[in-house]
Backbone as CSV, one residue per row, in Angstrom:
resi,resn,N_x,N_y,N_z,CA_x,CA_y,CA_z,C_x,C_y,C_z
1,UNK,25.251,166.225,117.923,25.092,165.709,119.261,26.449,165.231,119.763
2,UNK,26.588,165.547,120.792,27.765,164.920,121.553,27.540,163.867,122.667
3,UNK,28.972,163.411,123.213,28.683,162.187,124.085,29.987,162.960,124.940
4,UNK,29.773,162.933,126.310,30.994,162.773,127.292,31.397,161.419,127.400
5,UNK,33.128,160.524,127.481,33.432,159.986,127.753,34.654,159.982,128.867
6,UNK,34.813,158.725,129.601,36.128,159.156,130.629,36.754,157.930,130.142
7,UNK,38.073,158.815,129.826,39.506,158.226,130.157,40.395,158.598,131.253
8,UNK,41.673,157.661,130.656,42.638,158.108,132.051,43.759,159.421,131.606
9,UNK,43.986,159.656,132.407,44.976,161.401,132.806,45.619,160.901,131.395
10,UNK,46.919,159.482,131.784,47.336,159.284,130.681,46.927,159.503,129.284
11,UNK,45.949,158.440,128.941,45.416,158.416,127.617,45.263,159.838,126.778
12,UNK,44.621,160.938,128.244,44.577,162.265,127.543,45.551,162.990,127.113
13,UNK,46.719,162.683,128.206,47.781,163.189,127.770,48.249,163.069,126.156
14,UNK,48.459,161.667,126.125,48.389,161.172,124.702,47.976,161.909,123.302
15,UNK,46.703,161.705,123.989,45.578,162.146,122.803,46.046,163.872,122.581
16,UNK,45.809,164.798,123.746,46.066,166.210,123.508,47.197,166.212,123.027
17,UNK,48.164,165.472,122.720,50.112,165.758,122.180,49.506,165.359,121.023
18,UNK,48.770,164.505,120.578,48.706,164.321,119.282,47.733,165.249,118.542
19,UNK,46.194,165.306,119.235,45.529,166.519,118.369,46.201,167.660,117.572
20,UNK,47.125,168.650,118.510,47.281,169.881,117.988,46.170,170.561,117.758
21,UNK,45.688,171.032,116.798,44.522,172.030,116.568,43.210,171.251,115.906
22,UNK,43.486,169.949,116.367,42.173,168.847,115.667,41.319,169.145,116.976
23,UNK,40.687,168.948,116.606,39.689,167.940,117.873,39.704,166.390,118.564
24,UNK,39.185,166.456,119.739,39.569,165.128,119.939,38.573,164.006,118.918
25,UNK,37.572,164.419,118.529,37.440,163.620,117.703,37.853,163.650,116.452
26,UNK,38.041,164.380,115.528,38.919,164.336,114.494,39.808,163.227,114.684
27,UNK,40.601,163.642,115.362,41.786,162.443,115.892,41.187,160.646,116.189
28,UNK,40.326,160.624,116.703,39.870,159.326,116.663,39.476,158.918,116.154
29,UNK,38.112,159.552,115.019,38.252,159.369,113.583,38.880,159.161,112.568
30,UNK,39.733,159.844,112.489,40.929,159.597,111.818,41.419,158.285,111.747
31,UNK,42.020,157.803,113.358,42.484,156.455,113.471,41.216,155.250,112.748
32,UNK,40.397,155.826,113.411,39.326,154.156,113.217,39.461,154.204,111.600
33,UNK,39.287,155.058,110.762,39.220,155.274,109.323,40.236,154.641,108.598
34,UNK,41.265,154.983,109.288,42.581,154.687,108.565,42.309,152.883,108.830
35,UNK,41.510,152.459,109.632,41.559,151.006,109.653,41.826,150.818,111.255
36,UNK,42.357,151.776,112.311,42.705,151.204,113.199,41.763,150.563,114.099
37,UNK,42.271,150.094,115.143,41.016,149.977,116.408,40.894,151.267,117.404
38,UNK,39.650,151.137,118.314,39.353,151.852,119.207,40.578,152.350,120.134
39,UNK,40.733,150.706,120.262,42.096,150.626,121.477,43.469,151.064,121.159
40,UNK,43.551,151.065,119.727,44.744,151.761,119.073,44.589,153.517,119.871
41,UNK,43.784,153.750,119.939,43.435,154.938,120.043,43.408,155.568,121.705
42,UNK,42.562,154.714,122.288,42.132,154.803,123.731,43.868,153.912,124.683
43,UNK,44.965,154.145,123.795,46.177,153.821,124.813,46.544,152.615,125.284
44,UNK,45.713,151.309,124.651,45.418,149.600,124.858,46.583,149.305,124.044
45,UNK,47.968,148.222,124.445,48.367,147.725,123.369,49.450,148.360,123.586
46,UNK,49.944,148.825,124.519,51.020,149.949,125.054,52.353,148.634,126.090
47,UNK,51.677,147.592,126.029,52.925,147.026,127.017,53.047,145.958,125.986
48,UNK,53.928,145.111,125.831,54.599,143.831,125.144,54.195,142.672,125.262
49,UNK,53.962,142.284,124.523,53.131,140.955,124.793,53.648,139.714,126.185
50,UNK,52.562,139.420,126.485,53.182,138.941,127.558,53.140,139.165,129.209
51,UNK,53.172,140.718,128.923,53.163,141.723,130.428,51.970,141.392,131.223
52,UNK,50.942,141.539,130.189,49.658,140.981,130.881,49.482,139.671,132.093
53,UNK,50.106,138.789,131.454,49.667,137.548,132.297,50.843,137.724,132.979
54,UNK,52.446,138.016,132.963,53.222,138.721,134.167,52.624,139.235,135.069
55,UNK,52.312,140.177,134.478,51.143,141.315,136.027,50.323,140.240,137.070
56,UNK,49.824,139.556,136.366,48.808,138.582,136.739,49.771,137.673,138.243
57,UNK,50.785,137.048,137.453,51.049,135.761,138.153,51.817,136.842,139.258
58,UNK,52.348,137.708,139.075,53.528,138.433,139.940,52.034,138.971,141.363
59,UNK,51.006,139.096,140.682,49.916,139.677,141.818,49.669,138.711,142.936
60,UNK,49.534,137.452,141.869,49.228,136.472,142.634,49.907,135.510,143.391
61,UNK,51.550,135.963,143.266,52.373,135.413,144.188,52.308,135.957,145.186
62,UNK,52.490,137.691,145.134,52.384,138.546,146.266,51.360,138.659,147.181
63,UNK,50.537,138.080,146.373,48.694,138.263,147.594,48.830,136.284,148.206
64,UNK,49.491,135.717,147.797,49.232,134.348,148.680,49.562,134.918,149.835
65,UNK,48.670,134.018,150.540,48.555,133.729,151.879,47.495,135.605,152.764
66,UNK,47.362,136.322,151.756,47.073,137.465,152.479,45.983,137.607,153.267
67,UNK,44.739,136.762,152.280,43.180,136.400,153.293,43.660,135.661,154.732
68,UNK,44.423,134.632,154.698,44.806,134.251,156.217,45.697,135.258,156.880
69,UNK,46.389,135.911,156.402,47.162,136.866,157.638,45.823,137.674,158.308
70,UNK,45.045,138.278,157.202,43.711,138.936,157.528,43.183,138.556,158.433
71,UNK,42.388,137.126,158.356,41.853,136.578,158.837,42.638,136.088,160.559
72,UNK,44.237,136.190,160.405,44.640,135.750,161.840,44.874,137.519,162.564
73,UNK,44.780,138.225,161.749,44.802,139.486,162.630,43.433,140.149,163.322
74,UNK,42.556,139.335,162.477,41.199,139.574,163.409,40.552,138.797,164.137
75,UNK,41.107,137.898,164.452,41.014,136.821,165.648,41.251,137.514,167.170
């Protein structure tokens, strides 16, 4: 039995450079076996610690004040 799943363009990219003549599951099998995680696998764990809550605060400097500009352009 099989399952369809969606990832991103990226991740596939990934994954197809690494298969070669496996399958995509072979390949993810493989990882979880060897001990890894899912996310080892599915492309998670790809930026430096840290980046995360960067992304975060850098969003949330840039979006202050944006609901009131909104809000004064539809007045």
């Amino acid at each position: 039995m099989s399952k369809n799943i969606s990832i991103s363009d990226d991740v596939y990219r990934k994954l197809k450079r690494e298969k070669g003549d496996r399958s995509f599951s072979e390949v993810i099998e493989e990882r979880l076996e060897a001990g890894g995680k899912l996310a080892d696998v599915t492309g998670q764990k790809i930026f430096e610690e840290g980046t995360h809550e960067q992304v975060k605060e850098d969003i949330g400097r840039l979006s202050e004040g944006t609901l009131d500009r909104l809000d004064d352009e539809t007045r």
